[in-house]
C-alpha positions as CSV (number, residue, x, y, z in Angstrom):
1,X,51.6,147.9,166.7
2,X,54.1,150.7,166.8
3,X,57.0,150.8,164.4
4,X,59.8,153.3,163.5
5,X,58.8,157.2,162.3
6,X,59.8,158.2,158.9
7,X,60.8,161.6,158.7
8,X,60.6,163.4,155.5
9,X,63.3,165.4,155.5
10,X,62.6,167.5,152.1
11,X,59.4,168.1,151.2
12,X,60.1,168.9,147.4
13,X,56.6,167.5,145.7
14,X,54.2,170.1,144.5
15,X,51.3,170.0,147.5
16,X,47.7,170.0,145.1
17,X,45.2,173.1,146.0
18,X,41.7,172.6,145.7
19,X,42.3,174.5,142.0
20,X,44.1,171.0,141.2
21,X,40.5,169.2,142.3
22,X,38.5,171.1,140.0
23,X,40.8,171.1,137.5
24,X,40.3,167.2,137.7
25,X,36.6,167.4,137.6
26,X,37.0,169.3,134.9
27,X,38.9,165.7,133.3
28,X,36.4,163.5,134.3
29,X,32.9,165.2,133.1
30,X,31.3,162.5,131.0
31,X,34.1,160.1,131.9
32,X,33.7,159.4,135.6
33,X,30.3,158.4,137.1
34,X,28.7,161.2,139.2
35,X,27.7,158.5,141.7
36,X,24.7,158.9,144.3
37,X,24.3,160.3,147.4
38,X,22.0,158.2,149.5
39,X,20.1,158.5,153.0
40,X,18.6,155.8,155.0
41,X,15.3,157.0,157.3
42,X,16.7,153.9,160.0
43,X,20.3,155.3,159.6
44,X,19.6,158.7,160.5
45,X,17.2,157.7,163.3
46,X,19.5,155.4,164.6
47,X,22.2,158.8,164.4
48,X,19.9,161.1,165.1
49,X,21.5,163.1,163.1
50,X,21.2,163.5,159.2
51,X,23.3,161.1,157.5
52,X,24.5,161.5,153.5
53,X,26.1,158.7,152.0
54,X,28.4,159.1,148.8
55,X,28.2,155.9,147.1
56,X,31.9,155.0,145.2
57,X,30.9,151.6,144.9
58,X,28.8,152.4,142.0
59,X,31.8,154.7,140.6
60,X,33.4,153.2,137.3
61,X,35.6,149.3,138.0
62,X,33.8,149.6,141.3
63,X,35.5,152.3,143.7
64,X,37.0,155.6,143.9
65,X,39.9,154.9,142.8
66,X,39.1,155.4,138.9
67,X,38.7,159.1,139.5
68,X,42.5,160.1,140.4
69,X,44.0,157.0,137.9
70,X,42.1,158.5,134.8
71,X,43.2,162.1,136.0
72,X,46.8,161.1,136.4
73,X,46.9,159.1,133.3
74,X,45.0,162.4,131.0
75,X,47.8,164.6,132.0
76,X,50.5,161.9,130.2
77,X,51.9,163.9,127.4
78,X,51.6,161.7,124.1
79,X,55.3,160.0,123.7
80,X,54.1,158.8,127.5
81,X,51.4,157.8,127.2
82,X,52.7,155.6,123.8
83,X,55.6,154.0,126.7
84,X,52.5,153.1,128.7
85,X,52.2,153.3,133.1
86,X,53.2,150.9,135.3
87,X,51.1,150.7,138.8
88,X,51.0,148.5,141.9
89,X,47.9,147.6,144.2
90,X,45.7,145.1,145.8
91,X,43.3,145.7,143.8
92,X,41.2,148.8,143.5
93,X,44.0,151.3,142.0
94,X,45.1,148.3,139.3
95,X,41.3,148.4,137.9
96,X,41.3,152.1,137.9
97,X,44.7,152.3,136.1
98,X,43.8,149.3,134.0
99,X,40.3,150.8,132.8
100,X,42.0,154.3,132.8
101,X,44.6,153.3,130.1
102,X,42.3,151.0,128.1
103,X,39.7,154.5,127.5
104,X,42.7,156.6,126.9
105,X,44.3,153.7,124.9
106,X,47.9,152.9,126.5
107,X,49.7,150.0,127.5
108,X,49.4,149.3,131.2
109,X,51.7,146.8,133.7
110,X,50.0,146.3,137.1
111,X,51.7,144.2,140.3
112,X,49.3,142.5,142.6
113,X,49.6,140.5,145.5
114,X,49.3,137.1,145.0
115,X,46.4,137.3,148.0
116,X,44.9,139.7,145.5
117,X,41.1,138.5,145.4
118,X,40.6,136.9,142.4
119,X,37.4,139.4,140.7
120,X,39.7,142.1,141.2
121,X,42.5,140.3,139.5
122,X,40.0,139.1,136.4
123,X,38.6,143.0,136.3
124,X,42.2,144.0,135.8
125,X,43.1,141.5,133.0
126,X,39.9,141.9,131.6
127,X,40.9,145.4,131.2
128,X,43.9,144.2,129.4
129,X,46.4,144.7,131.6
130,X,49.2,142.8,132.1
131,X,49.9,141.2,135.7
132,X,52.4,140.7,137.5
133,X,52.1,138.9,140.9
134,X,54.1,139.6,144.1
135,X,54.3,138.5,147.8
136,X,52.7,141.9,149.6
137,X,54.3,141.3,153.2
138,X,57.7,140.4,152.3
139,X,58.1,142.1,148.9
140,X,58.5,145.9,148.4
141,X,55.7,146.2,145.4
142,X,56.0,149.9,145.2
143,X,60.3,149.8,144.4
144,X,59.3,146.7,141.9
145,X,57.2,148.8,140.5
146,X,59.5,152.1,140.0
147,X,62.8,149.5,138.9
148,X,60.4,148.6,136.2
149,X,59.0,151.4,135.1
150,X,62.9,153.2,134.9
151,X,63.7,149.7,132.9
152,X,60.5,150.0,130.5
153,X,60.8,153.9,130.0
154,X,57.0,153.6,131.4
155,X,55.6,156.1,134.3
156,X,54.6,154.9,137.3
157,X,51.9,156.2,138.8
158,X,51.8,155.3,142.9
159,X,47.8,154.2,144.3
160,X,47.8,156.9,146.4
161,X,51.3,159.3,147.0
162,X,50.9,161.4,143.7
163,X,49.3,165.0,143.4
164,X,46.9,164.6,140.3
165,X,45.8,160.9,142.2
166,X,44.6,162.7,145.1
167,X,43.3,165.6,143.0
168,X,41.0,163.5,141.7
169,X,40.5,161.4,144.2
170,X,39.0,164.7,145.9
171,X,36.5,164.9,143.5
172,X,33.8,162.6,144.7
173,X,34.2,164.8,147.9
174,X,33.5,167.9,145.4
175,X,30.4,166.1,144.3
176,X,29.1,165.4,147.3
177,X,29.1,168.8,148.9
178,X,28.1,170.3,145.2
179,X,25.1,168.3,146.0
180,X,23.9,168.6,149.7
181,X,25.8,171.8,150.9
182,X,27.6,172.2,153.8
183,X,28.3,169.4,156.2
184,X,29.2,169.3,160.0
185,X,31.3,165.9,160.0
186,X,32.8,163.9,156.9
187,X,34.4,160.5,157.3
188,X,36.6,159.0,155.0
189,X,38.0,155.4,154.5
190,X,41.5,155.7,154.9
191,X,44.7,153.5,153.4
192,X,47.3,155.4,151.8
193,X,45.8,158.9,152.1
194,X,45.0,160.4,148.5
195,X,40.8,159.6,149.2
196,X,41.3,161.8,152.6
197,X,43.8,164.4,151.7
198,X,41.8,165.0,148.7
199,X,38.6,164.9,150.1
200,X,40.1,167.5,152.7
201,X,40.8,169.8,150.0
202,X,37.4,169.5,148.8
203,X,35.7,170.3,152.7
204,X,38.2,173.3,153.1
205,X,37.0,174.8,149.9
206,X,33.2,174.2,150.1
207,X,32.9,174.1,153.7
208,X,35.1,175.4,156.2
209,X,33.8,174.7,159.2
210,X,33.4,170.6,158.5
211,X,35.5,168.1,160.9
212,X,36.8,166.0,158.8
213,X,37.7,162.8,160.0
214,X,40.0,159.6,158.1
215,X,39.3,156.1,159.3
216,X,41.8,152.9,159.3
217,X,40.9,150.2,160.5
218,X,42.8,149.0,164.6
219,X,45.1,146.3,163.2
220,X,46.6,149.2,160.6
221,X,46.5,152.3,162.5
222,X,49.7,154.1,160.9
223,X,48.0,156.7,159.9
224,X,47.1,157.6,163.7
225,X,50.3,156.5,165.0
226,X,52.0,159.0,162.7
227,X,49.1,162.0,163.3
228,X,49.9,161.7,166.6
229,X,53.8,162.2,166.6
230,X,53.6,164.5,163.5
231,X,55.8,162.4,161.1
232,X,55.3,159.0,158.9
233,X,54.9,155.8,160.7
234,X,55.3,153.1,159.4
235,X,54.0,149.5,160.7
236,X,54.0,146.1,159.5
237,X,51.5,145.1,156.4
238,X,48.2,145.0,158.6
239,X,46.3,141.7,158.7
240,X,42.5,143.0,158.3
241,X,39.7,142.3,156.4
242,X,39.7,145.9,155.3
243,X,42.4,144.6,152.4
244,X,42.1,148.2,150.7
245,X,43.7,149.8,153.9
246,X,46.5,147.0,153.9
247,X,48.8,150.1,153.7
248,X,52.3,150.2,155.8
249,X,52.8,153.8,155.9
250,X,50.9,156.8,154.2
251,X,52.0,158.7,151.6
252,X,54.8,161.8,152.1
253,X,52.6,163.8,149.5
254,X,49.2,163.2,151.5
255,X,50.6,163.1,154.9
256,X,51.5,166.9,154.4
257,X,48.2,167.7,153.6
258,X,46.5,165.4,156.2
259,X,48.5,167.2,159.5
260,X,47.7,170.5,157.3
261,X,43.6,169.7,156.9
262,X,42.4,166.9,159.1
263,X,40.9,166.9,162.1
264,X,41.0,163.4,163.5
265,X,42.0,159.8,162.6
266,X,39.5,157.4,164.1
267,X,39.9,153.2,163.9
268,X,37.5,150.7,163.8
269,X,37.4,147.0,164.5
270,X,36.9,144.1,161.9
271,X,33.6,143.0,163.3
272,X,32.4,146.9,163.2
273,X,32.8,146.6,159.6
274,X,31.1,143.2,158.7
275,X,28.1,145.1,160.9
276,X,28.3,147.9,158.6
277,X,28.4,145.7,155.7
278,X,25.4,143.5,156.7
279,X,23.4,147.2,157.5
280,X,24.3,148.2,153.8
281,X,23.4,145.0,152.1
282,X,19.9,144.8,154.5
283,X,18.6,148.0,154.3
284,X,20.2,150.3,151.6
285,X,20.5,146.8,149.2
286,X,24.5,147.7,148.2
287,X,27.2,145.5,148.4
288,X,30.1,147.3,149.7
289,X,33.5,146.1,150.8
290,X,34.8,145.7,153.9
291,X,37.5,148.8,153.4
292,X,34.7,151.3,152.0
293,X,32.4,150.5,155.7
294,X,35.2,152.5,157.7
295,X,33.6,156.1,157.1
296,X,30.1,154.7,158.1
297,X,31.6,152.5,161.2
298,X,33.2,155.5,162.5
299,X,30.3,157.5,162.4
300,X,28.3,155.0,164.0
301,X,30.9,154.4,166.9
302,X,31.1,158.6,166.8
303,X,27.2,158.8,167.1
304,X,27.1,160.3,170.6
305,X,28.9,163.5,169.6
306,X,27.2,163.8,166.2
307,X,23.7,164.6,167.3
308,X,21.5,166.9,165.1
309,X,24.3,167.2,163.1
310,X,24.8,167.2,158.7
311,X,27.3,164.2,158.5
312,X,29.1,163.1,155.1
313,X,30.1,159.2,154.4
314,X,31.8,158.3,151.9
315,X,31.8,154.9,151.0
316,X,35.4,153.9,148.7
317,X,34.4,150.6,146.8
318,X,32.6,147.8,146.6
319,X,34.7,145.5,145.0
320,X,34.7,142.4,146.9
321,X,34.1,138.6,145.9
322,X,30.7,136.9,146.4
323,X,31.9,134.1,148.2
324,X,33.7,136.3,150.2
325,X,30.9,138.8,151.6
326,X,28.8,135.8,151.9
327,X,31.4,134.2,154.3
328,X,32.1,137.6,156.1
329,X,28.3,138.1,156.3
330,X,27.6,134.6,157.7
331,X,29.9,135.2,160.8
């Protein structure tokens, strides 16, 4: 599905350092959950390789995404943070942002989709945030968003194109080479950009020589597209099951630092991912959305070419409705 390139002509925005990533882990000590790192014995037979597994899904509202929301939100200066944030997502960002601004105690104004699914929609109210719904392939959520914010006096604070959002995004990378040490490979599920480009920072630091590898999923491969021809992509609003990597284009801000850090971006199919999601419900007893089993897929489609090697998989969210993973599960 090719589409026009984007070219960013200027690139003004401060570019984060791996300084920035500590700095945010720095934030989140004793706010964030410093989730596990898992192996499976079947898993790194079936590799033969050694296989580390950082586990997001058990991160605070669910996924990753809590990590750079509550560092962009702790760096508001108090007359903002009184206006409050306005944010946009499908779902995963608009719980981080929504939980984010309850602890730090600010009014918060999320749009969803109106194919939003519906826990992730309660988990954001329940938050006590207010909602606001739009169409997500014929509306621009992301200038609705900005309009508002500009109308409110609010900030606006993008999922995934915003320096202290990938910074702490990065940090669950941080935590998971703190842990285990130096890796070979590191996959990352890929939508917008701010889990890879901050993860990236993260391998450079602690471990040079790591591949490091982002993963879409086929029907929404802009991020490949636009690796390829060295400048933004952007395609139409993917239809996958992978709803977290629903993305049109990746961000200008994590795009830089993807052509700057990453080695490869690697797609899977939609049926590769319920596999992977069957796999982590059977044997390592998680439920994880279809968007947080791209690292893993890739790995496993890789597994010829990773052989006796340390490989990192980190695993994004698990937010995803019952009904839903029983349905995808059941195909």
């Amino acid at each position: 599905m090719h589409a026009r390139a984007v070219k960013v002509n200027d690139m003004a925005h401060h570019l984060p350092s791996f300084t920035d990533v500590l700095n945010a882990a720095e934030r989140l000590q004793g706010i964030a959950h410093k989730t596990p790192v898992l192996q499976s014995s079947t898993l790194n037979a079936q590799m033969q390789a050694e296989v580390f597994i950082k586990c997001e899904n058990f991160q605070r509202m669910g996924a990753f995404k809590f990590r750079g929301g509550y560092n962009a939100l702790a760096k508001l200066n108090a007359s903002q943070k009184q206006a409050g944030v306005v944010a946009y997502s499908s779902g995963n960002h608009a719980q981080a942002i929504a939980l984010s601004a309850r602890i730090l105690n600010m009014p918060a104004t999320i749009f969803m989709p109106h194919d939003a699914a519906p826990s992730k929609l309660a988990a954001t109210q329940g938050y006590g945030a207010q909602v606001i719904g739009y169409d997500r392939y014929s509306e621009d959520a992301s200038a609705l968003a900005a309009n508002l914010a500009q109308d409110r006096g609010m900030t606006f604070i993008p999922p995934f194109d915003h320096a202290d959002v990938l910074a702490g995004q990065g940090t669950a990378a941080l935590e998971l080479f703190e842990e285990v040490g130096k890796l070979d490979a590191l996959f990352v599920c890929l939508g917008g950009g701010g889990l890879l480009s901050g993860s990236a920072l993260a391998a450079k630091a602690k471990s040079p020589l790591c591949k490091i590898y982002g993963v879409e999923p086929e029907a929404g491969n802009d991020v490949q597209q636009s690796f390829r021809q060295g400048e933004r992509v952007k395609i139409p609003t993917p239809i996958t099951i992978a709803d977290g990597a629903q993305t049109p284009m990746v961000g200008a801000i994590t795009f830089e630092l993807i052509k700057a850090l990453v080695d490869d971006i690697h797609t899977v199919s939609d049926i590769q991912l319920i596999e992977v999601m069957r796999f982590y419900a059977e044997r390592m007893k998680m439920i994880v959305e279809p968007t947080g089993c791209l690292s893993l897929a890739a790995a496993l489609q890789a597994r010829d070419n990773l052989k006796g090697q340390r490989v990192g998989v980190i695993i994004s969210g698990g937010n995803i409705d019952l009904a839903r993973f029983a349905q995808l599960l059941a195909l």
